[in-house]
N, C-alpha and C positions, 0 to 999 in steps of 0.2 A: 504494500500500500504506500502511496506518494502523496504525502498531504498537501502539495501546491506548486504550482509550476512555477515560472519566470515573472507570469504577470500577475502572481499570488490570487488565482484562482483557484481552489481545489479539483482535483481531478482524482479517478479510481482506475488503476489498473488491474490489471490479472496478474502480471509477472510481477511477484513479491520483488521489492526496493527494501535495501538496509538504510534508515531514515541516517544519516550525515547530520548532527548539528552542527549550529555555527563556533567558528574559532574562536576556542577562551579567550574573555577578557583578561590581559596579563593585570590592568594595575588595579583589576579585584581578585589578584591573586598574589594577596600581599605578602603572607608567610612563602609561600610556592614560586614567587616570583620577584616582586619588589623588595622586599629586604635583602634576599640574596645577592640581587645586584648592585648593591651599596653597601655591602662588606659583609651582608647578615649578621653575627654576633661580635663585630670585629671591636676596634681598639676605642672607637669613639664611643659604642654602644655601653663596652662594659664599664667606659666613665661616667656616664648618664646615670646608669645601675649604682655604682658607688655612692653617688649625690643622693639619689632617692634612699639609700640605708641610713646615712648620714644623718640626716632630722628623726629618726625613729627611737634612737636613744632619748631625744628630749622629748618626742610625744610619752613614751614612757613614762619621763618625769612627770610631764603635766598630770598625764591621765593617774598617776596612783600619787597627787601631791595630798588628793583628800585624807587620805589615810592619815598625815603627820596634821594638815591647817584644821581638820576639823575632830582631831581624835581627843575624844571626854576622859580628863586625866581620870586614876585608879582610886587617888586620896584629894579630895580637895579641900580647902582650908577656908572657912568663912573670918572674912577682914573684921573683926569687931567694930561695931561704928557707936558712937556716943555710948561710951562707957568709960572714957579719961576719969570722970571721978571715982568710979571702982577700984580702975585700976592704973593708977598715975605712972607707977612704975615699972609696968610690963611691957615689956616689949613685943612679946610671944607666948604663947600658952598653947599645951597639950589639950588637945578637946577629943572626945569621942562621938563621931556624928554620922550619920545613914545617909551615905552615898549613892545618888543613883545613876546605874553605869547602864549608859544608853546602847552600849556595844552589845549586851549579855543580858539586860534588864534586872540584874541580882542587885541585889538592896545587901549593902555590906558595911557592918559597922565597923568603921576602917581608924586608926589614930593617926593626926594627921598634925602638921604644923599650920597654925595662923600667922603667917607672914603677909609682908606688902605685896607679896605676890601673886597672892589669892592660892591660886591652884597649883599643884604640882604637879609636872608632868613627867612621861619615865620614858619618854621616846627623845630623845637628845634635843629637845626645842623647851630652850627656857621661857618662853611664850609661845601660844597660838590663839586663833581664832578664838577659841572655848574660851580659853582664859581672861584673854583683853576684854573681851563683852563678857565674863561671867555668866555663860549659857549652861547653867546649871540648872535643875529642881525646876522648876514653873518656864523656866526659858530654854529647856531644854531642847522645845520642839523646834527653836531655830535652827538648832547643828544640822536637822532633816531636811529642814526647806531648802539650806544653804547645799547640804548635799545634792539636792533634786535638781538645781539649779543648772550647777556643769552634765549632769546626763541628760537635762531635758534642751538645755541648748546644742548638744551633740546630735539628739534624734534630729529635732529640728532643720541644722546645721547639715546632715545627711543627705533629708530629703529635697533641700530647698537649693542646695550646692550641687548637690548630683543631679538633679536637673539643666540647673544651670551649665554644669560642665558639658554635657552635650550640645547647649546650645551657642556657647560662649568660647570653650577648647577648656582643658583642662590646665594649660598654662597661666592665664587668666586666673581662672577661680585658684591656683596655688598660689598667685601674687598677691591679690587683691587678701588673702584668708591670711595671709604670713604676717602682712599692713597693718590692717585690722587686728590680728595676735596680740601682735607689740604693743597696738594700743592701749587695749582691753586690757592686757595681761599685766601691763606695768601700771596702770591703774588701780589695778584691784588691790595692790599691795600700800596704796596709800587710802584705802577706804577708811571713812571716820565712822559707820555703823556696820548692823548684818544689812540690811537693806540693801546699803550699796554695794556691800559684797557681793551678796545673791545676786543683786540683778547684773554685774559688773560678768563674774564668775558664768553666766550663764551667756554672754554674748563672746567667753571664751571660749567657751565649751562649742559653741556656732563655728568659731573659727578655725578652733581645731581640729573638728570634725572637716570641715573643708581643707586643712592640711592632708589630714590623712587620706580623705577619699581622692584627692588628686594624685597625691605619689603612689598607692595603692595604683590606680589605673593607669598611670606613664611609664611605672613597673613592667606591669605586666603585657603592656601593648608593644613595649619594646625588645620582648625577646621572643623566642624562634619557641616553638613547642618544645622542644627536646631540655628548655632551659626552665621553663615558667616556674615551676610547683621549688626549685632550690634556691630561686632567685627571692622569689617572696618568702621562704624558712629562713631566710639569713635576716631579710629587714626582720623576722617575725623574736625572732635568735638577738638583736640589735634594741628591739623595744625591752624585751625578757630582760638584757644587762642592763637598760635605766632603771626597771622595775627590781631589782634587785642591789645598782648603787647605789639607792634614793635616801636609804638610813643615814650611809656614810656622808652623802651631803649634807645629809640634816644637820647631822652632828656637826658636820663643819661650817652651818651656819648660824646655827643658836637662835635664830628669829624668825619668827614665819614671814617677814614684813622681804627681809633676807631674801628668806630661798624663795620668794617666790621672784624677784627680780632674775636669781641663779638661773632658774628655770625657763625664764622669758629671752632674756637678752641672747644666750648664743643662736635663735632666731633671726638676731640682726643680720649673720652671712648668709643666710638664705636671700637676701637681698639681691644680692648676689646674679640667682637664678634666671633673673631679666634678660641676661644679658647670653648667661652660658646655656641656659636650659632650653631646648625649643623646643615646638609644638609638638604634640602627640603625632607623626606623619602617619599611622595607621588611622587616625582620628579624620584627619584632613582627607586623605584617600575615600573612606568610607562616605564622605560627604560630599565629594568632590571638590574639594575646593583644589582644585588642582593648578592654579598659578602660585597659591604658599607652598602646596607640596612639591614643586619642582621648584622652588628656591631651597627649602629643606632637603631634599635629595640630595643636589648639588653640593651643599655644604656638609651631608653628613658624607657623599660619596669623596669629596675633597679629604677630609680629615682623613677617611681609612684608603686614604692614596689610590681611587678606583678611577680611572676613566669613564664617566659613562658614556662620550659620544661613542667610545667603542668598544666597550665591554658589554654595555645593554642599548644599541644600537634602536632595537624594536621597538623596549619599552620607553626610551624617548621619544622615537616618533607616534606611536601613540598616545604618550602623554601632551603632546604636542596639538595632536589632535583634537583630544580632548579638551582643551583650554578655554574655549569658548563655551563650555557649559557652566548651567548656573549652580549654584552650591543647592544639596537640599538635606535640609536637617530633620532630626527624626524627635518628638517625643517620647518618654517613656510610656504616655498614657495611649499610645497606637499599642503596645503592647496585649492590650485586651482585646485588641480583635483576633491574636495568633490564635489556632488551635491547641498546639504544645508549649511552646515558649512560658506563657503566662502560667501554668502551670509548673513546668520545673522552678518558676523565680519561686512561687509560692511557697512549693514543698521548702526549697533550701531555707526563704526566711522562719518557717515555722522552727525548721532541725534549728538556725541560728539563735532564734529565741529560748528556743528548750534548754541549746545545750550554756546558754551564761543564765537562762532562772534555775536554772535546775546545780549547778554550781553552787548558785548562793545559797541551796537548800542542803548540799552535804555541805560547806564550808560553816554552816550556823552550826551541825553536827558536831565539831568537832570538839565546841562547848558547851554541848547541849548537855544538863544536869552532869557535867564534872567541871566546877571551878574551881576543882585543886589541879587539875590533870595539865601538864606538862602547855597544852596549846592556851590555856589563861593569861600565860606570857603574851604581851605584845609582838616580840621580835621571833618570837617561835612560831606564830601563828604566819605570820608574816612571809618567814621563808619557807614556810610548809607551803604556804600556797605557790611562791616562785618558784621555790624548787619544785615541785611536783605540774607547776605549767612550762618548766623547761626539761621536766622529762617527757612533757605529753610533746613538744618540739621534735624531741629526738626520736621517740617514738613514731610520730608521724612519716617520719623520711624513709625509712623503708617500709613500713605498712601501706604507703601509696606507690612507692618503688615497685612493689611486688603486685598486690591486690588493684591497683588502679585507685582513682578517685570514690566513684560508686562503691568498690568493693571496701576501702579503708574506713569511707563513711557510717557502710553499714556494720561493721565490724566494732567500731569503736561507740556506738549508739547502741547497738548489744550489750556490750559493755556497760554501760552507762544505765538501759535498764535494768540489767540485772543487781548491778550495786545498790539503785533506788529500791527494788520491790523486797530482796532481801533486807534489807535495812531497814524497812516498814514493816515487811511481814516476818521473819525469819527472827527477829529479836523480842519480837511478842509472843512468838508460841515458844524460845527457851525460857523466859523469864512466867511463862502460863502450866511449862510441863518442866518442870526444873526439878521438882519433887520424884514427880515419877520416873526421872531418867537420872535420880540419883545424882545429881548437878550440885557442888555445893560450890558458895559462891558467885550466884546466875549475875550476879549485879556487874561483878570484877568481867565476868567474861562478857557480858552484854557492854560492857563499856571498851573492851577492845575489840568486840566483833564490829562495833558501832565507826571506833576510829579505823578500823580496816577499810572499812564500806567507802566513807565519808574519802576518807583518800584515793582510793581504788576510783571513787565515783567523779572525785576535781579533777585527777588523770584523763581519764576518757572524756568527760563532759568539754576541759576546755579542747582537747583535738577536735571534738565535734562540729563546737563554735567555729573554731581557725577554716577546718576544712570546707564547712558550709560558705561561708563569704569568698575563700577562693575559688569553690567549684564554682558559684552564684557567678564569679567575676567570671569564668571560663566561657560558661553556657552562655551571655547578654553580649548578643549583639553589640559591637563596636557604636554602631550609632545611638544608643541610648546604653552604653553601659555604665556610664556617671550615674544614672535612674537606679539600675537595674545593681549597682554597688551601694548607691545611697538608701534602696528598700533592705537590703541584706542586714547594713551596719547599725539601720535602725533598728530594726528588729534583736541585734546584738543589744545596741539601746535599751530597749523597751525588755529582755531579760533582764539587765544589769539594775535597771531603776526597781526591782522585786526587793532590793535589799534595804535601800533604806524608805521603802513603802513598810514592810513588814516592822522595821522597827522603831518606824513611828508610831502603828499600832500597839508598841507593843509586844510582839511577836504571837498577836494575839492570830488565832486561823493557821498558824503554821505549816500545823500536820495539814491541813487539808491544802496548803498550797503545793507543799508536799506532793501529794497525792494525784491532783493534778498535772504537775509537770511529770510524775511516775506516767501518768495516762500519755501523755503529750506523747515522751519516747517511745510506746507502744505502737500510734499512730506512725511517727515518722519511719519504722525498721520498715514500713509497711507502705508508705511512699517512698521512700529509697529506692525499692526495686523497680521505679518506673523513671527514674531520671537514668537517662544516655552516660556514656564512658566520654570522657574528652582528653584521656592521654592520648599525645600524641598526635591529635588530631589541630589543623588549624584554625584559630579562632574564629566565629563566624563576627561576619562585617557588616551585614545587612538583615534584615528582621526574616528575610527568603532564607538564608544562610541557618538561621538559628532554628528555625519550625524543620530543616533537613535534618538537625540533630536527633534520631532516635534511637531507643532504646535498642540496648542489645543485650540477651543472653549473656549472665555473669557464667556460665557455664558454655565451652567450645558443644556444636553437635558429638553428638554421640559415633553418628554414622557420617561416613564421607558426603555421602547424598543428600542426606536430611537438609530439608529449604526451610528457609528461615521463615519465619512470618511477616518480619519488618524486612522493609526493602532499604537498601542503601540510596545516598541523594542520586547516583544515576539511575539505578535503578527505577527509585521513584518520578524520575525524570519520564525515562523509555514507560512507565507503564501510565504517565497521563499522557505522553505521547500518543500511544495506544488508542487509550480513551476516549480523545478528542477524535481522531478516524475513525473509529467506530460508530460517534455521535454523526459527523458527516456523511459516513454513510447509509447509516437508519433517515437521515434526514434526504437525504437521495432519494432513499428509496420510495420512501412515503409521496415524497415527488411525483417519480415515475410511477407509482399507485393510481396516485390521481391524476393524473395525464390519459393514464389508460381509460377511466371511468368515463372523462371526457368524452373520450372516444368512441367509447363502446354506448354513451346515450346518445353522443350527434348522431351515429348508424342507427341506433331505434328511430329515430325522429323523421330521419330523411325517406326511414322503411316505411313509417306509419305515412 
């Protein structure tokens, strides 16, 4: 069958034709074709790569400063006020008073010094937030607000910046976010109440969310498949080392007013970035803006010493050609009309939300009714948690090495329910049958079955997180993956903000938050198996490219022969190919149907 001739009429023959499509477009054949001819992974690209690790140490910092500006000392010391005629001569006095510790909710009668300093803290900052404003007992609830602040400016910040980055380049919203950073950020550290904290803190939290989602996507856009998944473990390996200097700074800066300036200012050499950093050129491609892409070319093909009038002869003259077209940029909200697309972003955001609330529900674990137990230490809790999300790091690199993206996700979400339902259910029926299984001591082992779970569960829980936003970034479409990275990280977001929701309440609902995010990983083992494998495979550029992504068999056929069910993008090509001539021809036919009929009454009529 021959679906159309010269003059794009359809025609039907009898002697089967092998349908010819037209010649691939090379410069939408970016990983396959244009990067290769500009050095693919070469000398300039891997400088680029350095630059975007570079700032993840200090997102680091940013992102875990709340831990030291807003952490509610252990003992605090109320100032005695009009009481000079008492006591004229004291300076200080021992008091015994019921401390309440917003981290644990336990009411502890603690003995404590009254000094000018109100509160004492035991994380090396001779001030913080807590202290300066006295956000103790009835004022407690600010430390919450002030928390919500920087996570609900980063949702925000996500989705309002990852749109934009589509529409604007992601070079742009990395400058514009860095600007704004400095501003916000050095601000906040001369704030005179919580108010302006909060609201200051929370237009950081916007900015740095637009840090990350931009270097996150210029990341990944710029290397070759065979690179992606080591190149983003190393920034991921880079933020880990801030989140685990951050003590050491502290201590080396004694004031919160300090570290937060520490924390801001080596921001200023990103400044820098204007000048050295350029556009995303898979960005540009995808959108056509194709007189910036072939100034970028040029310069990236210069630096890694390539000719292209004669190394990539063709694809300059086609880019050439192309010139005269108009740029066309994509929304994330075209995204609802794909068939598949819209659904993979969905699943990965849910796994992403799961697996940072479901974190905070074994990390509350691990002093949950033992406040003598070894993690009531601030700085043991501390690097239980870093240490054990820079094992889930290491862990991850060859789990997706070996098993693919799909199969490590599924694997380590396994994981993760299994640590949540044992840990709910599995410590309720020892400490119910403890008698009759001759168990002595159900408490001692229920509190270490409990700290096994709780670790075993922040292990897998955060690879969960990490993996979902980098698959999320794989699967989305180049033309809206600013969108389609900024729905993922929110959803990251909107886990993380579970922690200090619950302890504002209180930690009142627990178990049953609990419970539900147990539910949650149930659901996702169960959507996992319907999102596509993308090792190895190159990124898709256009929203057409992204609905070709389907699923495939975590298991090879059994039998050589055995046909698959899902067709590959040619595949699925050659069979609407197919489809569309057979539609022509049923429509033919019914033609010559009624031609005939024709016929066959003008003869009645002429007979009659």
């Amino acid at each position: 069958v021959n679906g159309g001739n010269g003059n794009g009429s359809a025609a039907l023959s009898l002697n089967p034709v092998v349908a010819i499509g037209p010649k691939p477009d090379l410069l939408s054949q970016i990983d396959g074709g244009v990067l290769p001819s500009v050095g693919g992974f070469g000398r300039f690209q891997k400088q680029l790569i350095v630059l975007t690790w570079i700032p993840a140490i200090f997102i680091g910092f940013s992102q875990f400063s709340d831990h030291f500006l807003l952490a509610v000392p252990e003992t605090c010391a109320q100032v005695q006020r009009n009481n000079s005629d008492l006591l004229p001569n004291v300076t200080q006095a021992i008091l015994n008073i019921n401390v309440s510790n917003a981290s644990n909710s336990i009411n502890a009668s603690s003995q404590c010094i009254c000094t000018q300093s109100g509160c004492e803290l035991e994380i090396g900052l001779e001030q913080n937030v807590v202290t300066k404003w006295n956000l103790v007992g009835d004022s407690a609830w600010m430390v919450h607000i002030a928390k919500f602040s920087l996570l609900v400016g980063s949702i925000f910040g996500y989705l309002v910046l990852g749109v934009l980055a589509d529409w604007i380049g992601r070079h742009p919203v990395l400058i514009l976010s860095v600007i704004f950073m400095l501003i916000f950020g050095m601000t906040v550290a001369f704030s005179v109440n919580v108010p302006m904290f909060s609201t200051l803190r929370f237009f950081e939290g916007f900015c740095l969310a637009g840090i990350t989602l931009s270097l996150y996507a210029l990341r990944i856009e710029l290397c070759l498949p065979g690179c992606r998944f080591s190149m983003t473990m190393v920034a991921n390996f880079v933020a880990l080392a801030g989140q685990l200097l951050m003590p050491g700074l502290v201590v080396l800066c004694r004031d919160w007013q300090i570290l937060q300036a520490v924390v801001i200012c080596p921001l200023l050499l990103m400044l820098s970035y204007i000048w050295i950093f350029p556009e995303s050129l898979r960005w540009l491609l995808a959108t056509q803006q194709y007189n910036r892409s072939k100034w970028i070319m040029e310069r990236v093909a210069k630096k890694n010493n390539i000719n292209l009038e004669e190394d990539a002869e063709e694809l300059m003259t086609e880019l050439n050609q192309a010139l005269p077209k108009q740029p066309k940029k994509t929304c994330i909200v075209k995204m609802v009309g794909t068939r598949n697309l819209w659904k993979n972003i969905v699943v990965l955001c849910v796994n992403s939300l799961t697996g940072y609330g479901i974190h905070h529900c074994f990390a509350r674990s691990l002093t949950e009714d033992q406040p003598t137990s070894i993690f009531s230490n601030f700085y043991a809790k501390y690097y239980t948690m870093g240490g054990t999300a820079l094992a889930s790091c290491v862990a991850l690199c060859p789990a997706v090495g070996v098993m693919g993206r799909r199969g490590g996700l599924l694997m380590f979400m396994i994981i993760t329910a299994l640590a949540s339902l044992l840990q709910l259910g599995l410590l309720n029926l020892v400490g119910k049958y403890s008698v009759h299984l001759n168990i002595d001591n159900s408490g001692t082992l229920n509190s270490n079955f409990s700290m096994a779970f709780s670790i075993i569960g922040m292990f897998s829980s955060h690879a969960v997180s990490n993996l979902s936003i980098f698959f999320c970034a794989e699967i989305t479409p180049t033309v809206i993956r600013g969108g389609g990275l900024g729905l993922v990280l929110a959803s990251a977001g909107f886990g993380m903000l579970t922690a200090p929701i619950m302890e504002l309440h209180n930690q009142k609902g627990y178990f049953l938050h609990h419970i539900i995010f147990a539910c949650c990983t149930l659901i996702c083992i169960i959507c996992i198996l319907l999102l596509p494998e993308t090792r190895n495979r190159p990124l898709p550029e256009t929203l057409g490219d992204g609905e070709s992504y389907t699923r495939q068999p975590l298991l090879p056929p059994r039998k050589p022969g055995e046909q698959r069910l899902l067709l590959t993008k040619t595949e699925s090509r050659e069979y609407a190919r197919v489809g569309d001539t057979l539609k022509l021809a049923w429509q033919l036919f019914n033609l010559m149907e009624t031609l005939r009929r024709r016929q066959f009454l003008d003869v009645k009529t002429h007979s009659v």
